[in-house]
C-alpha positions in Angstrom: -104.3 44.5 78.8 -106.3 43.0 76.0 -104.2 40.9 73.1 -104.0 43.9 70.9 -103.6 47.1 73.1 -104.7 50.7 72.2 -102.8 53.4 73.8 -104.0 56.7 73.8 -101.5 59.5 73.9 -103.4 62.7 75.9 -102.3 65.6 77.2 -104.0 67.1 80.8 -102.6 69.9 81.7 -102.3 70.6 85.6 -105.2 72.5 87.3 -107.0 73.7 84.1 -110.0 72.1 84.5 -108.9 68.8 84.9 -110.9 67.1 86.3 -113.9 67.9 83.8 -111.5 66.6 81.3 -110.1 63.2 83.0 -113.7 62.4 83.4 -114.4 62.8 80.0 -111.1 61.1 79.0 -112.4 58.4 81.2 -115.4 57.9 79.1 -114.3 57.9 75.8 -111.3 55.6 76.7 -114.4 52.8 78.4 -116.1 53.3 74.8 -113.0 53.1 72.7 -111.7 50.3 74.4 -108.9 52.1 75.0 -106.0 49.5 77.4 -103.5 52.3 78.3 -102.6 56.3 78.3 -99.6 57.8 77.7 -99.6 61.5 78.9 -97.5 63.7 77.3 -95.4 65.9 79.8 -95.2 69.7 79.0 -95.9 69.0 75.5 -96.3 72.6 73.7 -92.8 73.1 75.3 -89.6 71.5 72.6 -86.9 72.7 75.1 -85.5 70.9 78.1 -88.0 71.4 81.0 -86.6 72.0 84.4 -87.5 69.1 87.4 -89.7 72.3 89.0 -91.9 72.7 85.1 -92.3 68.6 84.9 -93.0 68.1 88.6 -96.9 70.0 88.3 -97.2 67.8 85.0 -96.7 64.9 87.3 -98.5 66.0 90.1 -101.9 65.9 87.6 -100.6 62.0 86.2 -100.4 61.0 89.9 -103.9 62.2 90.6 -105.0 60.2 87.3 -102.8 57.3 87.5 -105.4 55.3 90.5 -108.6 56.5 88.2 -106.8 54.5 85.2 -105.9 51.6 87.5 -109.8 51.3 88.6 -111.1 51.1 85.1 -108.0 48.6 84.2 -106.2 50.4 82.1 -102.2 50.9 82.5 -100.7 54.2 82.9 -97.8 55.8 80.6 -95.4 58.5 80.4 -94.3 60.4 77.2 -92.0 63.1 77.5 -91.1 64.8 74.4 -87.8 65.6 74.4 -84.1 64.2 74.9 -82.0 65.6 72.1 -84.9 67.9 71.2 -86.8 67.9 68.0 -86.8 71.5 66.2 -85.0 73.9 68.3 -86.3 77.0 66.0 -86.4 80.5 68.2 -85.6 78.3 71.2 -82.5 78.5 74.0 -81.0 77.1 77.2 -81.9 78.4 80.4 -79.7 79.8 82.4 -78.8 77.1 84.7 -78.1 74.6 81.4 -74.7 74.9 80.6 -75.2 72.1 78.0 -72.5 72.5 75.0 -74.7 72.8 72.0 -74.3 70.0 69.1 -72.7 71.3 65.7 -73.8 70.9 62.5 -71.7 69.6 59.2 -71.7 73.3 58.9 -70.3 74.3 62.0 -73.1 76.0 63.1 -74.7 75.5 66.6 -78.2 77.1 67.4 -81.4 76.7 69.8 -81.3 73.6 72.3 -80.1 70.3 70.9 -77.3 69.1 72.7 -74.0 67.3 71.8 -74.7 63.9 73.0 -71.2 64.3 74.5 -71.6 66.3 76.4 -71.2 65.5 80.8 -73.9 68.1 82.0 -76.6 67.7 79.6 -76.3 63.7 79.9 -76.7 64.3 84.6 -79.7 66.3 83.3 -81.2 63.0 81.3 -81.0 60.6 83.9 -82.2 63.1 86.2 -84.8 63.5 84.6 -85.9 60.0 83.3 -85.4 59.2 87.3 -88.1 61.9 87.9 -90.6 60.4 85.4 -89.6 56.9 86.8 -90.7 57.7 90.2 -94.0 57.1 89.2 -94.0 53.7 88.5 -95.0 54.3 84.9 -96.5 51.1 83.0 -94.1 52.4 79.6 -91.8 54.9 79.6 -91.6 56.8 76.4 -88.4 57.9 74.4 -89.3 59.9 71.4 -87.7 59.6 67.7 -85.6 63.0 69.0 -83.2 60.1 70.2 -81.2 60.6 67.0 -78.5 62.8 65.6 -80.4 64.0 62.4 -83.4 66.4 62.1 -82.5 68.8 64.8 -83.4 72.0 62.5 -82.7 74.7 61.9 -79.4 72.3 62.2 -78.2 71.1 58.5 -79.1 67.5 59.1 -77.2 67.7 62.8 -73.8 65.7 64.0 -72.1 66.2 66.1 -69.5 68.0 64.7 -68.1 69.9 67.9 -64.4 70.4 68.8 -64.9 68.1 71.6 -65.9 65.3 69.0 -63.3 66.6 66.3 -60.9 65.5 69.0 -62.5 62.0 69.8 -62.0 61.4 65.8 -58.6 62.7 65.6 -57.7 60.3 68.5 -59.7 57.8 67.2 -57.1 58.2 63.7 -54.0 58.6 65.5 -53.5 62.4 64.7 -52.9 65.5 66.3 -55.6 67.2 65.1 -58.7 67.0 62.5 -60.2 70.3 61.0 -64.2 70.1 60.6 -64.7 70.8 56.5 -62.0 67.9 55.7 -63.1 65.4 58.1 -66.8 65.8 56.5 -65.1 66.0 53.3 -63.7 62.7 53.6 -66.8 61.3 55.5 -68.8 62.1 52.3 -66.1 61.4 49.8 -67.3 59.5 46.8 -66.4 56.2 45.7 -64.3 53.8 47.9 -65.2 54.9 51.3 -63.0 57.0 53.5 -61.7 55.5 56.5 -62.9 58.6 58.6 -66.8 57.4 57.5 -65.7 54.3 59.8 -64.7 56.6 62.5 -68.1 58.8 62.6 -70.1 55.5 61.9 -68.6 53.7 65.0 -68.5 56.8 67.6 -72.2 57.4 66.7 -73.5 53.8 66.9 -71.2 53.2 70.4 -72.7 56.7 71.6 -76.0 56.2 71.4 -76.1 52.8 72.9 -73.9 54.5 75.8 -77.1 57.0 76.0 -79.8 54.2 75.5 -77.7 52.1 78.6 -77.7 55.8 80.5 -81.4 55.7 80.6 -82.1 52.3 81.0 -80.4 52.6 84.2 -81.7 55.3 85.7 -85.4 54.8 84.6 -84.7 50.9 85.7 -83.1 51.8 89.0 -86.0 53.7 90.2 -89.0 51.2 88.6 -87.3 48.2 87.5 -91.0 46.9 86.2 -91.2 49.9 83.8 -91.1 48.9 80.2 -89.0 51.7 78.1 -90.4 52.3 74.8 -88.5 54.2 71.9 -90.4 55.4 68.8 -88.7 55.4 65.4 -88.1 56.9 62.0 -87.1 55.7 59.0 -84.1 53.0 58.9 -82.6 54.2 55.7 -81.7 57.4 57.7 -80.8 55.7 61.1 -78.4 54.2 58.6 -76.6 57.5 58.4 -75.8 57.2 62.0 -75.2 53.7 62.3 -78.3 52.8 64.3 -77.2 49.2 66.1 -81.0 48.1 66.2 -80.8 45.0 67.8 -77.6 46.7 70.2 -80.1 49.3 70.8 -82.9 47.4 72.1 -81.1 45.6 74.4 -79.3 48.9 75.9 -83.0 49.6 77.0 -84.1 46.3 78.4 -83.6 45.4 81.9 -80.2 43.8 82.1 -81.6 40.2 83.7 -83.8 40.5 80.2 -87.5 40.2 82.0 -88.3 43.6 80.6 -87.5 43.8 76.8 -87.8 47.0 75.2 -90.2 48.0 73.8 -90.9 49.9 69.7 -93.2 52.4 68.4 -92.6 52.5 64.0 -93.9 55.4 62.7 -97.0 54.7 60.6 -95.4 56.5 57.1 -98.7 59.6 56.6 -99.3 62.3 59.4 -102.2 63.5 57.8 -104.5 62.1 54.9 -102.3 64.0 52.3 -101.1 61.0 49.6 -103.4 58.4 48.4 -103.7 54.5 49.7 -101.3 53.5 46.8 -99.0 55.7 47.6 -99.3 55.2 51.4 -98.8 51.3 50.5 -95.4 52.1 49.0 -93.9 53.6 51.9 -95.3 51.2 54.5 -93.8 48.5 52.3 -90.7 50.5 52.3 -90.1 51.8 56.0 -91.9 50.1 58.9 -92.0 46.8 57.5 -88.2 47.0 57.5 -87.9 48.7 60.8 -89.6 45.7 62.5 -87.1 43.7 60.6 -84.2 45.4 62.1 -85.4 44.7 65.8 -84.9 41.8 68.0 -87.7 39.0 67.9 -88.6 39.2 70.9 -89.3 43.3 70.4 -93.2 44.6 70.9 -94.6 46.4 68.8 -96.7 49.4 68.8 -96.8 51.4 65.4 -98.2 54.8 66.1 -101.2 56.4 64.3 -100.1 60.0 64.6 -102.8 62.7 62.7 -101.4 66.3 62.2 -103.6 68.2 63.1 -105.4 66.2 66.2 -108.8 66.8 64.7 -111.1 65.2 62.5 -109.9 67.0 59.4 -106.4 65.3 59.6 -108.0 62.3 58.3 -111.4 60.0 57.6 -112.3 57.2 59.7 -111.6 54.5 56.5 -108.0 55.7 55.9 -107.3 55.1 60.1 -109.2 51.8 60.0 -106.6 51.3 56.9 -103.6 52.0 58.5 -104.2 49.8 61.8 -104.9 47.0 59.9 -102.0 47.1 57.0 -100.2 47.5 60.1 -100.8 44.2 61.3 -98.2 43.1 58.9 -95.7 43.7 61.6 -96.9 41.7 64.0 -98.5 44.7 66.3 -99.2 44.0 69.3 -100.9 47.3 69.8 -101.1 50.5 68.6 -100.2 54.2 70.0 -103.0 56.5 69.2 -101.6 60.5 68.7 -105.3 61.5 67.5 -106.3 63.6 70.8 -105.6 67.5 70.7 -102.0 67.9 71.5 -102.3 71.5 73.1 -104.8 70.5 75.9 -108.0 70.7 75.3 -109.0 67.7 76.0 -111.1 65.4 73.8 -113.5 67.0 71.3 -117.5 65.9 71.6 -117.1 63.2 68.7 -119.0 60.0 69.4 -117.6 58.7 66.1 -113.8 58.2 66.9 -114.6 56.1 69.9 -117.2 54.0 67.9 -114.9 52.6 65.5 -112.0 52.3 67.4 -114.4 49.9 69.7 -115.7 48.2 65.9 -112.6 47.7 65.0 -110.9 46.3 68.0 -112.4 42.7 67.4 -111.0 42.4 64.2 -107.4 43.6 65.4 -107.7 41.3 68.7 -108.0 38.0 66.8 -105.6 38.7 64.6 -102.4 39.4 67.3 -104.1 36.7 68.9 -103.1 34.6 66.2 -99.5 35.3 66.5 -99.1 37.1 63.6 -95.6 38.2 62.6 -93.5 40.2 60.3 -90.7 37.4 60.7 -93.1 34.5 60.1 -93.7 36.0 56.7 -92.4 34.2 53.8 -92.2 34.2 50.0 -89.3 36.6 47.8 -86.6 37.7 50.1 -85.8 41.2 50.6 -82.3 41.5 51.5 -81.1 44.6 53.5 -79.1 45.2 56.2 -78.6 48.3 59.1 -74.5 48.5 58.0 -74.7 49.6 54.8 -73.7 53.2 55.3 -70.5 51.7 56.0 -69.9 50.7 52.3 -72.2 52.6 50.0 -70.4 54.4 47.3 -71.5 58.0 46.8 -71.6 59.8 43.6 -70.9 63.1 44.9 -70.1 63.4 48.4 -71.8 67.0 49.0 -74.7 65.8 51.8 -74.9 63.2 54.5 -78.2 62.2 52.4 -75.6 60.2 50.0 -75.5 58.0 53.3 -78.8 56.8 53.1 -79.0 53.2 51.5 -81.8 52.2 49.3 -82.5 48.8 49.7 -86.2 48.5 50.0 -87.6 48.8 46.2 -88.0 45.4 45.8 -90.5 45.2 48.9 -93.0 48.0 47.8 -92.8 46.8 44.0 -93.6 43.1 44.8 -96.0 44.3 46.9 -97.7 46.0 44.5 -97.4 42.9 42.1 -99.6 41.2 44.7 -96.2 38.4 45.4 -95.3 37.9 48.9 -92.4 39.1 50.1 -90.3 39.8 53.2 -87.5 41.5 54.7 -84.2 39.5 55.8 -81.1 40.9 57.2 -79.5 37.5 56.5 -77.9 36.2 53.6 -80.4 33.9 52.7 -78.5 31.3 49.4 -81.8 29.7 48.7 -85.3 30.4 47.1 -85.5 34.6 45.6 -83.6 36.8 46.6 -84.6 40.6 45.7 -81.2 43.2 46.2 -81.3 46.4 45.2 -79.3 49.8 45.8 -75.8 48.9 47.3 -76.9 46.3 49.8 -73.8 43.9 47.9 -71.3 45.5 49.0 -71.7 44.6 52.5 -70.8 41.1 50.9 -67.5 39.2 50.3 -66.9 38.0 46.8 -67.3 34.2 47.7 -70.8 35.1 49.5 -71.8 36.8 46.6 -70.8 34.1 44.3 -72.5 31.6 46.9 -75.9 33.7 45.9 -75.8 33.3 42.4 -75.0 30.0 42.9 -77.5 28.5 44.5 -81.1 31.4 44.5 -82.9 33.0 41.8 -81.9 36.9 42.1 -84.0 40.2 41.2 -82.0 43.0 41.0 -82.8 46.4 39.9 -80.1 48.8 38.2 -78.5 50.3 41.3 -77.7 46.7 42.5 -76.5 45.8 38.5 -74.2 48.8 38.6 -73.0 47.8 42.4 -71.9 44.3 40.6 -70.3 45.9 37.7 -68.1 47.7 40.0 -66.9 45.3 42.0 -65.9 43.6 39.5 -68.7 40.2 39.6 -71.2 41.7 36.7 -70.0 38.3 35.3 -72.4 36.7 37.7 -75.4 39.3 35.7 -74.4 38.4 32.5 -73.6 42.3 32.3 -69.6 43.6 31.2 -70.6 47.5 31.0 -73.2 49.7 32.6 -74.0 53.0 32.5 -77.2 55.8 33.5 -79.2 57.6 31.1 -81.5 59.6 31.1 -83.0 59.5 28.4 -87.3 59.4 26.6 -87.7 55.7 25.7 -90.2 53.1 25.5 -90.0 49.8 27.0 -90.8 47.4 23.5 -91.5 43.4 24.5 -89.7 41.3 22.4 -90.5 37.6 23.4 -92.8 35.9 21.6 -95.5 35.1 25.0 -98.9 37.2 25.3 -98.5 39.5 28.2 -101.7 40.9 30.3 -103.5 39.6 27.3 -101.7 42.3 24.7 -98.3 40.7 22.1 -95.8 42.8 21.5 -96.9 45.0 23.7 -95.3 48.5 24.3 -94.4 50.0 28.1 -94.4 53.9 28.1 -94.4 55.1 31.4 -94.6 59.0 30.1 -92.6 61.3 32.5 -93.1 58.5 35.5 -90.2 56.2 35.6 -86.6 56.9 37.0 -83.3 56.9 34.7 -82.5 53.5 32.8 -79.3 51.7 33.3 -78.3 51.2 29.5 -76.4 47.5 29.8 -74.4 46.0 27.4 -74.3 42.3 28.1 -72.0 38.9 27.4 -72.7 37.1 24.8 -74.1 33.8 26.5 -77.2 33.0 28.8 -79.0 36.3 28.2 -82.7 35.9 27.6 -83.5 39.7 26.3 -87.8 40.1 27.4 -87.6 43.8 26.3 -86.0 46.5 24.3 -85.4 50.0 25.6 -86.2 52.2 22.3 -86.4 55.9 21.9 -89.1 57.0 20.3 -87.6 56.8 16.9 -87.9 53.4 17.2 -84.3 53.0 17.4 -83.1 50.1 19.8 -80.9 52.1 22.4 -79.8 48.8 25.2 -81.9 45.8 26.6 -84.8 46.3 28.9 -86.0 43.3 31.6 -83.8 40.7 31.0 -83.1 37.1 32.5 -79.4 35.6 33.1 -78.8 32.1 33.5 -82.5 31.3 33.7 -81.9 32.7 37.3 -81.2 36.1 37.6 -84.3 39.2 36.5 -82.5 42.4 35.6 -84.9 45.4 35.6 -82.6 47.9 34.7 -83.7 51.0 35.9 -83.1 53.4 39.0 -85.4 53.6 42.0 -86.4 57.7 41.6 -90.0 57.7 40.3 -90.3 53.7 40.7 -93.9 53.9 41.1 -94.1 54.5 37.5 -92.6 50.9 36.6 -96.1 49.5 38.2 -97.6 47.8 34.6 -99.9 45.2 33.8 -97.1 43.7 31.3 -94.3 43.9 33.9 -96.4 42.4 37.0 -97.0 39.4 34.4 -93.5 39.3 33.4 -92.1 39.1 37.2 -95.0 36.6 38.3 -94.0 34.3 35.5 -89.8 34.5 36.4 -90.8 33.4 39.8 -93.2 30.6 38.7 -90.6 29.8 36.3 -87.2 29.5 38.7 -88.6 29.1 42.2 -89.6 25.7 43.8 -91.8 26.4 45.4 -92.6 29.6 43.7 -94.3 32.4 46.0 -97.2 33.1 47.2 -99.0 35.6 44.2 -102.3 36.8 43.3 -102.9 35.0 40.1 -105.6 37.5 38.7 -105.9 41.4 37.7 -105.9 43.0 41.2 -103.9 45.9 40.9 -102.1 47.0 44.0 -103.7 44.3 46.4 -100.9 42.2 47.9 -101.0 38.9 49.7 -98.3 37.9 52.1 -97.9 33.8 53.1 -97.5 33.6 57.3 -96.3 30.7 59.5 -98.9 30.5 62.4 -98.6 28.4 65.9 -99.4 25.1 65.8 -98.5 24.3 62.1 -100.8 26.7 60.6 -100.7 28.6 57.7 -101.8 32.1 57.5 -102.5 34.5 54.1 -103.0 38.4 54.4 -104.8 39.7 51.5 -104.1 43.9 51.6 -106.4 45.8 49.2 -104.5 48.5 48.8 -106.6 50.1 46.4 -109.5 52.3 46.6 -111.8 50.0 44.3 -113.3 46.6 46.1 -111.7 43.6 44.6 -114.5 41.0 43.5 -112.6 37.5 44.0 -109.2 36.8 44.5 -107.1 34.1 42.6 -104.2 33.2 44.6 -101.5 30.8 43.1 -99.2 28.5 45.4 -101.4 28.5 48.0 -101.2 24.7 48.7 -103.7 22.0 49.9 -105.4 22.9 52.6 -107.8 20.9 55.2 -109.9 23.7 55.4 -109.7 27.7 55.5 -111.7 30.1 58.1 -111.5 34.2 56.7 -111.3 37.2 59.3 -111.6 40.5 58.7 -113.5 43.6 60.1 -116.6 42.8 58.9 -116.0 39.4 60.2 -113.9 39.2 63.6 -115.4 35.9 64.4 -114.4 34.3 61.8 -116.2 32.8 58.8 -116.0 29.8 56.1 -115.0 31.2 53.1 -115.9 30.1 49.5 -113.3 28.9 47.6 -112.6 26.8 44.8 -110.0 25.2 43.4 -108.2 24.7 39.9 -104.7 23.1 40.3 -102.5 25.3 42.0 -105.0 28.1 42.1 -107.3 29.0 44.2 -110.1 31.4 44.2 -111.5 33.4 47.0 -114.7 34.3 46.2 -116.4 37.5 47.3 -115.6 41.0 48.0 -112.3 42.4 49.2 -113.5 45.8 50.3 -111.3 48.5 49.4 -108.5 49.9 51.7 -109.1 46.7 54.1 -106.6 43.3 55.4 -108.5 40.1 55.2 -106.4 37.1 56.7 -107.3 33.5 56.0 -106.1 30.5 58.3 -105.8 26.9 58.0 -103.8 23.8 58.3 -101.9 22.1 55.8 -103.1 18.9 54.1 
C-alpha cells in the first residue's frame, strides 16, 4: 500500500453480472491508483441481515478478494449496520427477538436495538465472526455505532425499563420513572447527578460493545485492522464518547493492530460553498483527530450523495482531499461509486484525477504530516464536557452538546495558525470558548490566566462570570442581548487601513454579551452602539494586556469574519505572544496557514486557500530564518524552489495560490 492510500468503497452484488463489473472495477481501480476496496455487504438493506443474506454477499468478495491480491491492492469489508442507521418502515424478523432501544420519549419503533440487550449483542459477534472469516485487510464499523440518530427515534437512548433499572441501581433507589430521570438528565444549571449516571453507563457500554467486537473479529483474523467511521464530537459528547478508551477497545489487545478512524469529511454533496465548508472542517474533523490516540490512522471519507457526477465537481473533491491533509491522513475512503450496484459509470474523468492528484497527496503523508505536530493558538476542548455544561433550558439532549470549537474555524479564517489540545496547556494562547472551563478547578483556571494570553468569546466570559472568576476577565456582570447594534472602534490605531472605523454585520452576527467591567486593566478597542448612536456596553476588549474578550455568542459566527477584526486579533497576538503565531500578514481573506513540526528537525507551513479567488502572494509573519524552503502542491508534487523574499519577520511567497488548493512549504531552521 502506497504512503497515502485510496480506498474505494464498491458494491458487487452476487451473480448480477459480476463479473462484467469486477473487471471493470478492476480497471478503473489500475487507473485511479486505487490501494484497497471496501465492499459494502447488503448495502440497500438498513436492517439486521441474517448469516444466510450476508453469506451470497461474501461468496462474490471471496471470488474477488485473489483478483485484488493479484493487482496488489488489499481487500475490505463494510457492513452497514450495528445499531442501524434510520429504521423508517423497517422491523425485526422473526427469529430476532432483540428488545428495541427507547427513545427520551418512550417510544420504540423499526430495528435499532438497545445496546443492552443479550440476543442482539450474540447476533453482533456472530456476525462480525462471519465477516472475519475472510481474512479482511479492514474491517469496517459504520458511524451507526452510536446511540443518537436512530430516526424516526427522537435523538435515541436508551431509555428502556431494562436500563431505567441499571440507573436506579446505579442511584441506590428502588425505582426511576422515565420523564423524571430525563428531566433531571437535562435539568438546567448545576448538573444533575443522574446526567453522571447516563454519561458513565453509555461511555462504559459502548466500550463493552467496541471490546465485544474486537474479540470476535480478532479471534477469527487477528491480522484484521477494525476501522470505525465517525460523526461529529460535539454530539458523541452527548453520549460520552471515551475516544482514546474507544480506540483501544478495537485494537488487538498485545497492541500490533491499532484501530483504525474514518472522520467524516463535513459536505455530502456540493451544497455550501468552500468558505463555508472551511468552517466546519475547522470545527469537526480537525477536532475529531484530536480526540484519538497518536498512534490512530487516519482515513477521512469523501462520501458524495448521490454517487454520481452531479453530487459534486472534480475541484471541490480535489479540495477536500487536500484540506484534509491537515489531519495527518494517511489515506482516504472514497464513497463516490453507485451505492445500489451498478457498478461504475463510463467516466474516464474520476479516475484521471484521482491518479493526478495522488502524487501531490503521497509526498505530503510521506512527510509525516500531522494534526498533533501543528502548532500556533491553542484550541482548548475536551471529550468530557457534557459532564459539566450548564443548560439554559433543559428541554432536548441537544443542550448536551458543547461548543468549543469557534475559536478554530475563526482563526482559521484570520489566516493564524491554530490547533486543537485536550490538555491544559498554561503557556503561549490559549483560545476557550463555550463551557470548556468548567471542566477546570479554580486553581487551574487561575494557573491560565496566570501564566498564557487567553481569547475568549462570550459563552466562555459568561462561563467565568458564573463561577464566580470573571475577576480573572476584568468582567463583574454579564448578560445576552439581542439586540441591532454596530460595532464603533474607539482606539486611536488605523485598522485595515480605515480610523474609526464602523463594524455592522447587518442580520449576520449572533447575540452580544453586554459586559459591564471593573474598573482597572480594561483596554476598551470597541463600542457596541445601537443605531442611535447611543453606547449600549463595550465591544472587543483586552484585560490585563493578556486576555481578548469578543463578546458575542457563537450562532451566526460567520458574520464576525471583518477586515477590522482580523487586524485587531492579529495585532493582540503579535502584541502578547512570544513567539507570536504563525499569520498571514497580508489581505487574504479566508486562506489559513498552519505552522507543522516535520521529522528530522524540519519545519513545515500549510497554506489553505480557502477561497474561491487565487491569492497572488502570500505575506506570512513569524515564519522564522530558514536555510532554505522547497513548495509542494498539486501542480507541483516534486517539489519546487520557491520565491521568496524577505523583510524582517515577514516573508513573502511569491506567486499564485490557486483557489480551493493546500500548498505546503518545508525547510530547516537556521
Amino acid at each position: 500500500m502506497s504512503s497515502y492510500a485510496y480506498m474505494l468503497r464498491f458494491v458487487l452484488r452476487p451473480g448480477d453480472r459480476e463479473e462484467e463489473r469486477l473487471e471493470r472495477l478492476l480497471s478503473f481501480c489500475r487507473s485511479a491508483q486505487v490501494d484497497d476496496v471496501m465492499f459494502f455487504v447488503d448495502p440497500m438493506n438498513l436492517r439486521h441481515v441474517t448469516e444466510t443474506e450476508a453469506k451470497l454477499w461474501l461468496d462474490a468478495m471471496a471470488r474477488a478478494k485473489p483478483r485484488l491480491e493479484q493487482e496488489n491492492m488489499t481487500f475490505s469489508i463494510n457492513p452497514l449496520n450495528t445499531l442501524t442507521h434510520g429504521c423508517e418502515g423497517l422491523s425485526l424478523l422473526e427469529d430476532q427477538p432483540f428488545r428495541l432501544m427507547v427513545d427520551v420519549n418512550g417510544s420504540s419503533t423499526g430495528t435499532a436495538p438497545c445496546p443492552l440487550c443479550p440476543e442482539w449483542r450474540a447476533y453482533l459477534a456472530r456476525m462480525y465472526r462471519q465477516y472475519a472469516a475472510l481474512e479482511p485487510h479492514t474491517l469496517w464499523i459504520e458511524d451507526d455505532f452510536r446511540l443518537h440518530n436512530h430516526p424516526p427515534l427522537e435523538w435515541g437512548g436508551c431509555f428502556c425499563d431494562v436500563h431505567l433499572q441499571r440507573f436506579a441501581r446505579q442511584l441506590g433507589v428502588e425505582r426511576l420513572e422515565r420523564e423524571a430521570f430525563i428531566a433531571g438528565l437535562l435539568s438546567p444549571g448545576e448538573p444533575h447527578p443522574y446526567r453522571q449516571v447516563w454519561l458513565d453507563d453509555c461511555r462504559r457500554m459502548m466500550i463493552e460493545l467496541a471490546e465485544l467486537l474486537e474479540q470476535a473479529i480478532h479471534g477469527v483474523s487477528p491480522a484484521t485492522r477494525i476501522g470505525l467511521m465517525t460523526s461529529d464530537p460535539a454530539v458523541h459528547a452527548a453520549e460520552a464518547r471515551d475516544w482514546v478508551g474507544l480506540a483501544r477497545a478495537f485494537g488487538s489487545k498485545e497492541g500490533s493492530v491499532p484501530m483504525v478512524a474514518r472522520p467524516h469529511l463535513p459536505v455530502y454533496a456540493e451544497s455550501v460553498s468552500s468558505v463555508s465548508y472551511a468552517w466546519e472542517f475547522n470545527r469537526v474533523p480537525r477536532l475529531t483527530v484530536a480526540l484519538l490516540p497518536e498512534e490512530t490512522e487516519i482515513y477521512p471519507e469523501l462520501e458524495n450523495v448521490p454517487y454520481t457526477a452531479y453530487a459534486k465537481s472534480i475541484r471541490f473533491q480535489q479540495y477536500q482531499l487536500e484540506t484534509a491533509l491537515l489531519l495527518g491522513s494517511n489515506g482516504c475512503t472514497l464513497n463516490i461509486v453507485d451505492m445500489s450496484g451498478n457498478g461504475l459509470y463510463p467516466d474516464p474523468k474520476q479516475a484521471a484525477w484521482l491518479s493526478e492528484l495522488k502524487p501531490f497527496l503521497e509526498q505530503a503523508a510521506a512527510m509525516r504530516l500531522s494534526s498533533r505536530s501543528i502548532q500556533g493558538v491553542n484550541v482548548w476542548t475536551s471529550q468530557d464536557s457534557a459532564y459539566t455544561l450548564h443548560t439554559e433550558q433543559g428541554a432536548t439532549m441537544e443542550g448536551l452538546y458543547p461548543s468549543e470549537t469557534f475559536w478554530g474555524g475563526m482563526l482559521s479564517g484570520f489566516g493564524i495558525s491554530n490547533t486543537f489540545t485536550t490538555e491544559a496547556a498554561n503557556h503561549g494562547v490559549v483560545a476557550v470558548s463555550g463551557q470548556m472551563l468548567r471542566n477546570c478547578k479554580a486553581e487551574q483556571i487561575r494557573s491560565l490566566f496566570g501564566s498564557a494570553c487567553v481569547l475568549l468569546e462570550g459563552q466562555a466570559v459568561q462561563a467565568l462570570v458564573e463561577m464566580g472568576l470573571g475577576d480573572l476577565c476584568g468582567v463583574r456582570k454579564a448578560q445576552w442581548r439581542s439586540l441591532q447594534t454596530y460595532e464603533q472602534m474607539v482606539a486611536q490605531a488605523e485598522y485595515a487601513g480605515v480610523s474609526e472605523a464602523i463594524m455592522r454585520p447587518y442580520l449576520a452576527t449572533s447575540p452580544c454579551v453586554l459586559i459591564e467591567y471593573e474598573a482597572q486593566g480594561v483596554e476598551i478597542l470597541s463600542q457596541l452602539c445601537l443605531p442611535s448612536g447611543e453606547v449600549v456596553a463595550p465591544g472587543m476588549t483586552i484585560f490585563n494586556e493578556k486576555v481578548f474578550i469578543l463578546p458575542y455568542d457563537q450562532t451566526g459566527a460567520r458574520g464576525l469574519f471583518h477586515p477590522i477584526r482580523r487586524e485587531v486579533v492579529q495585532q493582540f497576538l503579535q502584541q502578547c505572544a512570544s513567539p507570536a503565531p504563525l499569520m498571514i500578514a497580508n489581505d487574504a481573506p479566508h486562506v489559513g496557514c498552519y505552522e507543522c513540526k516535520l521529522p528530522d528537525g524540519e519545519k513545515g507551513i500549510a497554506i489553505v486557500n480557502y477561497s474561491l479567488d487565487d491569492q497572488e502572494d502570500i505575506c506570512l509573519a513569524g515564519a522564522g530564518d530558514m536555510e532554505s524552503w522547497t513548495l509542494y502542491n498539486r501542480l507541483h508534487p516534486e517539489g519546487v524552489v520557491p520565491d521568496i523574499m524577505k523583510n524582517e519577520n515577514v516573508i513573502t511567497i511569491r506567486g499564485a495560490f490557486q483557489a480551493m488548493s493546500l500548498t505546503l512549504l518545508s525547510g530547516k531552521p537556521r
